[in-house]
Phi, psi and omega in degrees: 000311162332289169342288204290318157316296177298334188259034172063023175225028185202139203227120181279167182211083193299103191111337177226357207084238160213111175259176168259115168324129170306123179274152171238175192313298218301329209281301190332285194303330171302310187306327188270340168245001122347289182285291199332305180302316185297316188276339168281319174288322160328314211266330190271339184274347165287317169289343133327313208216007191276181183227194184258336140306351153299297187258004165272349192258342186283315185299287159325316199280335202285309199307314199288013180249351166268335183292326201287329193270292179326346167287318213063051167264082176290358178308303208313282168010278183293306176305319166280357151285304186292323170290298174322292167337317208286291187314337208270316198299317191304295189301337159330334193045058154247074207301308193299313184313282180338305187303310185287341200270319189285344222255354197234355193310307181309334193259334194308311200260350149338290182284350153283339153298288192342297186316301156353286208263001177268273175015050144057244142240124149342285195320296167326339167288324205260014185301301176304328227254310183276341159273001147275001157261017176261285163007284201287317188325277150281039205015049179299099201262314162317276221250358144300300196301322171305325179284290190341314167308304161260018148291298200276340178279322187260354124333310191292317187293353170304305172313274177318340181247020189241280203306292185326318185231035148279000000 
């Protein structure tokens, strides 16, 4: 319950209980452009510093996110969106990065179910995802931040406009 507390998504009440707070527009748009910051820098220091054995396990998490959307497993999907993710903040080697980032989790994977289950086709979510291992691949630190950027920006508007008309 602390967790849920530190990330604003369970609010105590000493004496009458604990409720869940409503998320709102502004708390989406702040996370998404958290990570979006967080996450361009992830990507130039991962291109920096990954090793190769890094990016074959990166690798592994893109295939097994494509078996899981041909499945139409969107649990599978989202979690494993969320580990890629997770793997690229490890290779950043920035434990303070890592940290802040992991400090966002509860809502991080919130908004990748959401996304997960608005989708369509699966695939199209994970498109991008191959083009930061191509990126990291060649260490394009340019055309990592670019994609990480217009991932998390039409994520968010996926969110937000799924928030909008519940």
């Amino acid at each position: 319950m602390r967790i849920l507390e530190t990330e604003d998504l369970l609010e105590s009440y000493p004496g009458h209980g604990s409720f869940v707070p409503r998320i709102s527009s502004r708390d989406i748009r702040e996370v998404y452009s958290l990570r979006c910051i967080l996450e361009e820098e992830a990507i130039r220091l991962a291109v920096e510093n990954r090793k190769t054995e890094e990016l074959n396990r990166l690798q592994e998490t893109l295939n097994g996110m494509f078996e899981a959307a041909n499945a139409g497993d969107t649990t599978k999907v989202t979690d494993l969106d969320y580990k890629f993710h997770q793997q690229i903040w490890v290779m950043a080697d920035h434990t303070r990065l890592k940290n802040v980032l992991e400090s966002i989790t509860t809502r991080i994977r919130m908004y990748l179910a959401v996304q997960t289950q608005l989708y369509d086709d699966l695939a199209v979510g994970i498109s991008d995802h191959e083009l930061l291992v191509d990126a990291l691949r060649t260490r394009d630190s340019e055309a990592g931040v670019q994609v990480i950027r217009n991932h998390l920006q039409v994520a968010a508007e996926v969110v937000l406009e799924y928030h909008k008309n519940t």
